[in-house]
N, C-alpha and C positions, 0 to 999 in steps of 0.2 A: 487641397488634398485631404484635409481630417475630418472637414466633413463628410466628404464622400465615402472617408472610410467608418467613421461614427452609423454611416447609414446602411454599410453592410455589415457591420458588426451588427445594428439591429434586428436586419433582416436574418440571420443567422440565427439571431436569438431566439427569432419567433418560431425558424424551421424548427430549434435544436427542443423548444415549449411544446412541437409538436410532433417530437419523436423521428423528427426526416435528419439524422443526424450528417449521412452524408451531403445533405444539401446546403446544409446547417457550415462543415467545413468547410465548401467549396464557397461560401460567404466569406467565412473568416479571412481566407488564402486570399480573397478579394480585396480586403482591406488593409493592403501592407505594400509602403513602395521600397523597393529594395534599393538598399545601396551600390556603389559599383563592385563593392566586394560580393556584395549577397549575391548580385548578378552573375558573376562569373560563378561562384558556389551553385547555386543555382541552378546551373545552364546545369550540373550533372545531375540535381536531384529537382526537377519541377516540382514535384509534389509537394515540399517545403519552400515553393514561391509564393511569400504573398504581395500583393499589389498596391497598396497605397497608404499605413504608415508605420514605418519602424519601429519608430522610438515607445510605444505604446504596447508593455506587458501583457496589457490586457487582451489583446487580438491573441497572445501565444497563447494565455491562459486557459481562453474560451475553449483555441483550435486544439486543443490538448484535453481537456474534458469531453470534447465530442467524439476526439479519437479512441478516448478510453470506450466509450460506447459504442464505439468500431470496434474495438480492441486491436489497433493498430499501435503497438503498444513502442515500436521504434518511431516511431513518428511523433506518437506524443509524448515520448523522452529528450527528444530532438525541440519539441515547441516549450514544454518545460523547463532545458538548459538556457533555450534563447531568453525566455522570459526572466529568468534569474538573472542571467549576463545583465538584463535591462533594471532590474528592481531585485537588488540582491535580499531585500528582507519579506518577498513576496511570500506569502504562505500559503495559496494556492499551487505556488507553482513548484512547491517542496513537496505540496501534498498529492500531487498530480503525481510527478516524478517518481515520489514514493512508491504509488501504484502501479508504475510502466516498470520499473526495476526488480519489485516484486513479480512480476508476471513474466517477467524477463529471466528470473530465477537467477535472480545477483542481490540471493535475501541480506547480505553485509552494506550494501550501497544503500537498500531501501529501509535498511532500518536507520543509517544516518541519516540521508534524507527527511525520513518519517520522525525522527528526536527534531530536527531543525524544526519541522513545521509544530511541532507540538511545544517548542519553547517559544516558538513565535504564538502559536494559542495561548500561551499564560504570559506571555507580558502583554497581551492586548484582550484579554479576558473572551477570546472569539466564542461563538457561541456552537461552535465545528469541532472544540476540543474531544465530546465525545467518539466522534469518526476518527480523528486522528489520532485517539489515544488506542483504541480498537488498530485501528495501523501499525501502530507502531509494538503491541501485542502478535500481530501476525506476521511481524516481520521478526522479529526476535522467535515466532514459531518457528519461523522455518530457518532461521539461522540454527539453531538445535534439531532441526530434522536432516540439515544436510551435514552437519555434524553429524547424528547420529547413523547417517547412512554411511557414511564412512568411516567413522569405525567398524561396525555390524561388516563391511566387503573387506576390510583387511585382514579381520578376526577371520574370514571363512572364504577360501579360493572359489569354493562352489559357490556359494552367492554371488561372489563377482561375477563368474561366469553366466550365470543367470539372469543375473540383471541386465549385464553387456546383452545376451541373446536378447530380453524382452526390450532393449533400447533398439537394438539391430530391426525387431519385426517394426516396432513403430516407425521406426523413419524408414520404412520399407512401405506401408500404409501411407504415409503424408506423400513421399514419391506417386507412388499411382494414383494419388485422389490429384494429385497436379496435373497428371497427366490427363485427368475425366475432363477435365474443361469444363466445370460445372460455374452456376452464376455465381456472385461473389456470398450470397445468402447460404447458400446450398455448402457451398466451400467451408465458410467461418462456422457451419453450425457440424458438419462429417467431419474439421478438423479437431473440434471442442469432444465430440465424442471420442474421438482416436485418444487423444494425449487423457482425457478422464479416463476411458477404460486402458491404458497402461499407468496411469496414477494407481488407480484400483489392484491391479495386479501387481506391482511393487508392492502396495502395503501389504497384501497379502502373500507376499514371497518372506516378505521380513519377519509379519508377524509368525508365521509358520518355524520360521528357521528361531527365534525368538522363544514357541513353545519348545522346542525339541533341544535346547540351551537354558534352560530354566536359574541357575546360577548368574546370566547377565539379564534377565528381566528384572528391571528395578518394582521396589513395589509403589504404589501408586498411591501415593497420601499427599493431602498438599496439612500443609503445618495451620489450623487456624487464627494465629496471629497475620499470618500473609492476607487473607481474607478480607477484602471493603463487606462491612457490613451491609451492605444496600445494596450493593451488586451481585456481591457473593460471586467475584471474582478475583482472581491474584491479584496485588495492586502492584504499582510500577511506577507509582512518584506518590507515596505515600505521606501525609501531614497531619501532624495534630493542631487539634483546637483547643483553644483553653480550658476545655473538661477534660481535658486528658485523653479522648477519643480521637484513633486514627483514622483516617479515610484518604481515599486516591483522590487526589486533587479534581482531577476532571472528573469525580462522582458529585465532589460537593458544587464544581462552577454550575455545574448543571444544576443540583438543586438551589443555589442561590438565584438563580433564573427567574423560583416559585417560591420562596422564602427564604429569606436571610436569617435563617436558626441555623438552631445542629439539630441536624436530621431525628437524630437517637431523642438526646434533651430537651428541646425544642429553645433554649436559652437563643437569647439574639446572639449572632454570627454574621463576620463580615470578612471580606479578603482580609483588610489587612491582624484578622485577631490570628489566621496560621501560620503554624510555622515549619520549616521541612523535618521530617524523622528522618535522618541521615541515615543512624544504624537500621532502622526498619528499609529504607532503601535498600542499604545492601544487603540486608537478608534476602530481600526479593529478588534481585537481580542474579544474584547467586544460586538462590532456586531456582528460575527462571532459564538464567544459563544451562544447566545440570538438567531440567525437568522442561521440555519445551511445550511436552504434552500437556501440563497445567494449566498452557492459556485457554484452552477447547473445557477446564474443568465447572 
C-alpha cells in the first residue's frame, strides 16, 4: 500500500507544481488507508477520506497546504490537527494550522500555533523562519484588533449596534450568493469580495467613531529601540551579538544564510555567539500587546 500511496502523493505534487490544486487534493485524499476508526469517522465526513496510508504526516501536510490554496480553511485545520496527532513536532503542520485558525478568526489559537511552529524554526535553524515569523506578527495583529474591537463596542451602544447591522447585511449577502448556485470559482471569488468589502466597512465605521473621540485615539509612535535595524520592523524574539547590537532572530537566521557576520559590523557572527535580550523581549511584547497596529508599521 505505501507505494501506491508514495505514487499519489507524487502525482499530487505535480498537479499542486501546476496550480490544479483541487486535483492536487483529490491525489493526496488517494493516498491514505484508513483505519476502522477513521472509516466509521469518515463514513460522516468523505471529504476527509484518504485511501491508502495513515501513518504518514506528510499525505495531511501536503492535503492541508493545497487546501489553504482552496481556502478550505476547516478542512485544512482538520489535515493539520491529523498531522500533529501523527508527528507532534511537525512544523509544517503548526504552520499550516496557524493559517487555517487565522482565517478562521480564532487569532488566540493561531498565534499559539504560529509561536509552536516558530520555535520549532530555531531549534532546527529552518530556512521558513522568515514566513513564520511574519505569522506569527499577524497573529498577535489581530489578537489586538479583536481586542481592540471590543473595547471600541462596549465603550459606545451605537457602534455595537452598527456593527451588529453591518454583520446582519453580510451574512444576508453570503445567504443569497448560496442560493445563486454559481460554480465553486465564481462562489470563492463573490464570497472573498463580500467579507473584504465588510472588512472595509468596519474599519471605517471604527476609524470614523475613533475621529469624533479623539481622547481614545492613541498616538502612533513605535519607540526606536523596538526597531531590527534591517527590517525596520518591530522585533518579537529580539538577540544580541557580541557587539552589543540587537536584531530579531529570524532577521539574522536569514542573513546567516548569505554571510555569517553582523549585518551592521560586518565582525564574523555565528548562531552560537547570541544571546536572548529578555528585557528587550518584553518591551516588545508589551508594545505589541497594547499597539497591534505596529506590526503593519
Amino acid at each position: 500500500m505505501a507505494h501506491k500511496a508514495l505514487a499519489f502523493k507524487e502525482e499530487g505534487n505535480v498537479y499542486f507544481q501546476n496550480g490544479d490544486f483541487q486535483a492536487a487534493e483529490n491525489c493526496y485524499t488517494q493516498a491514505y488507508v484508513p483505519t476502522l476508526f477513521q472509516l466509521y469517522q469518515d463514513a460522516a465526513n468523505a471529504s476527509n477520506s484518504i485511501l491508502k496510508d495513515p501513518s504518514n504526516p506528510k499525505l495531511f501536510t501536503n492535503r492541508a497546504m493545497t487546501r489553504i490554496k482552496l481556502e478550505a480553511w476547516d478542512a485544512c485545520m482538520n489535515d493539520s490537527i491529523n498531522a500533529i496527532e501523527l508527528d507532534s513536532k511537525s512544523l509544517k503542520a503548526y504552520y499550516y494550522l496557524a493559517q487555517a485558525q487565522l482565517a478562521l478568526k480564532r487569532p488566540n489559537e493561531a498565534f499559539c500555533s504560529a509561536m509552536t511552529a516558530y520555535n520549532r524554526c530555531v531549534e532546527t535553524h529552518d530556512k521558513s523562519i522568515p514566513n513564520v515569523s511574519a505569522l506569527v506578527l499577524g497573529a498577535k495583529k489581530q489578537k489586538w484588533l479583536a481586542k481592540e474591537r471590543e473595547r471600541n463596542r462596549n465603550r459606545s451602544s451605537l457602534l455595537r449596534e452598527l456593527e451588529d447591522s453591518l454583520l446582519k447585511n453580510k451574512e444576508a449577502e453570503l445567504q443569497e450568493l448560496r442560493h445563486r448556485k454559481l460554480d465553486s470559482v465564481e462562489e470563492k471569488e463573490e464570497r472573498a469580495d463580500i467579507e473584504r468589502a465588510h472588512e472595509l466597512k468596519v474599519e471605517e465605521l471604527h476609524s470614523t467613531f475613533a475621529l469624533a473621540d479623539p481622547k481614545n485615539m492613541p498616538k502612533r509612535e513605535v519607540p526606536d529601540y523596538l526597531i531590527d535595524s534591517i527590517t525596520f520592523s518591530v522585533m518579537h524574539d529580539p538577540v544580541t551579538t557580541k557587539t552589543g547590537n540587537s536584531y530579531d532572530r529570524s532577521t539574522l537566521i536569514e542573513h546567516f544564510r548569505r554571510s555569517l557576520t553582523d549585518p551592521l559590523t560586518r565582525e564574523p557572527l555565528q548562531m552560537h555567539d547570541l544571546r536572548p535580550n529578555l528585557a528587550l523581549k518584553q518591551a516588545c511584547l508589551e508594545f505589541l500587546d497594547e499597539n497591534g497596529w505596529a506590526v503593519d508599521w
